[in-house]
C-alpha positions as CSV (number, residue, x, y, z in Angstrom):
1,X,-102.4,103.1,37.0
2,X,-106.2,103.3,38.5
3,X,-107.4,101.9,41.5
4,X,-110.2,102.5,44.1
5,X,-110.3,103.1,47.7
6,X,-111.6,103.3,50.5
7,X,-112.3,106.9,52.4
8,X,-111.7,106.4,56.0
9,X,-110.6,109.9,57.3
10,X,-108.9,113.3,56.2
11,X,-106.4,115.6,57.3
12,X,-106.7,119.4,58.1
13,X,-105.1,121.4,55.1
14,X,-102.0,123.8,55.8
15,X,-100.5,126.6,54.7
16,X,-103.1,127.9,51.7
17,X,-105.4,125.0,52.5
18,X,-105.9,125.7,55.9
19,X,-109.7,125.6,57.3
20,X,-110.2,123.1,54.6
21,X,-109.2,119.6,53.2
22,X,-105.5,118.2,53.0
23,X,-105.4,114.8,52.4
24,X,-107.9,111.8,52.5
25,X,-107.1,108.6,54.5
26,X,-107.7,105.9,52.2
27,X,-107.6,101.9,52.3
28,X,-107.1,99.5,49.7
29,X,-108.7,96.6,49.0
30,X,-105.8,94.8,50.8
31,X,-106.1,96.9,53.9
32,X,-102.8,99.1,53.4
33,X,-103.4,102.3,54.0
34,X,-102.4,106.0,52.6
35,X,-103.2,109.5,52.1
36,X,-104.2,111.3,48.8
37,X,-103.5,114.6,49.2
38,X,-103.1,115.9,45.4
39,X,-105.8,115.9,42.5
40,X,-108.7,118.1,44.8
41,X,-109.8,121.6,43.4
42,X,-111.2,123.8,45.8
43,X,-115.0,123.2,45.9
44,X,-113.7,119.6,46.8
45,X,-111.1,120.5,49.5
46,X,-114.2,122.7,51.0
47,X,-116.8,120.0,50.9
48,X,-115.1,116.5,51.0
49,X,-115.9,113.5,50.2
50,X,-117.4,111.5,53.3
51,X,-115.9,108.5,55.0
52,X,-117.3,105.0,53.7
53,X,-117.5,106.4,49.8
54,X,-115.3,104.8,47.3
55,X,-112.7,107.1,45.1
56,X,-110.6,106.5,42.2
57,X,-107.5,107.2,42.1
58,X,-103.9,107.4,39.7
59,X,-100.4,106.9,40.8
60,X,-97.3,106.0,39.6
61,X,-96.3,102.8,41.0
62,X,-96.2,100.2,44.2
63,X,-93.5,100.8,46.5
64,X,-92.1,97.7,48.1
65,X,-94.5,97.4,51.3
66,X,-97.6,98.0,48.7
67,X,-98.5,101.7,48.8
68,X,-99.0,103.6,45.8
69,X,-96.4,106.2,45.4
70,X,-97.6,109.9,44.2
71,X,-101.7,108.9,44.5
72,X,-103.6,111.5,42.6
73,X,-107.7,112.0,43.4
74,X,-110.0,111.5,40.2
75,X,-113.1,111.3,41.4
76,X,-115.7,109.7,44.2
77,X,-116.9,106.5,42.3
78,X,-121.2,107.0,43.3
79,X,-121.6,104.0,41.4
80,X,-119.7,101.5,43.7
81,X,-120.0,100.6,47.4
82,X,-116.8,99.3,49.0
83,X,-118.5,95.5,48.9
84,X,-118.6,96.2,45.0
85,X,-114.9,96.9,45.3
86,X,-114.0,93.8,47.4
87,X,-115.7,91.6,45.2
């Protein structure tokens, strides 16, 4: 499954990916929040995408409260602002 969301923060790498990206803080549409952490090669862990822009995303399902469960970065959706999204 696809969905967007919001960028509204990252986390510091660790272990090999310290000094650089770990994980984005993302919303959805519906406010929940949650981290993407896998999908990123290295040119995007260095230089990461900024808070306010909109990413895609896959996962595997919902859990029960609403949160995707594995979320896997695609790519930063330059196309869309987060008003386009709430629409």
């Amino acid at each position: 499954m696809l969905l967007e969301a919001l960028v509204i923060g990252n986390k510091p790498g660790k272990g090999n990916f310290t000094g650089v990206l770990g994980a984005l803080k993302c919303q959805l549409p519906n406010g929940k929040r949650f981290d993407v952490g896998s999908g990123f090669n290295m040119a995007q862990r260095q230089k990461p995408p900024k808070r306010g822009s909109v990413i895609t995303f896959k996962f595997q399902e919902l859990s029960n409260s609403g949160i995707p469960r594995f979320p896997v970065f695609l790519r930063i959706r330059t196309d869309l602002t987060w008003n386009d999204v709430l629409e």
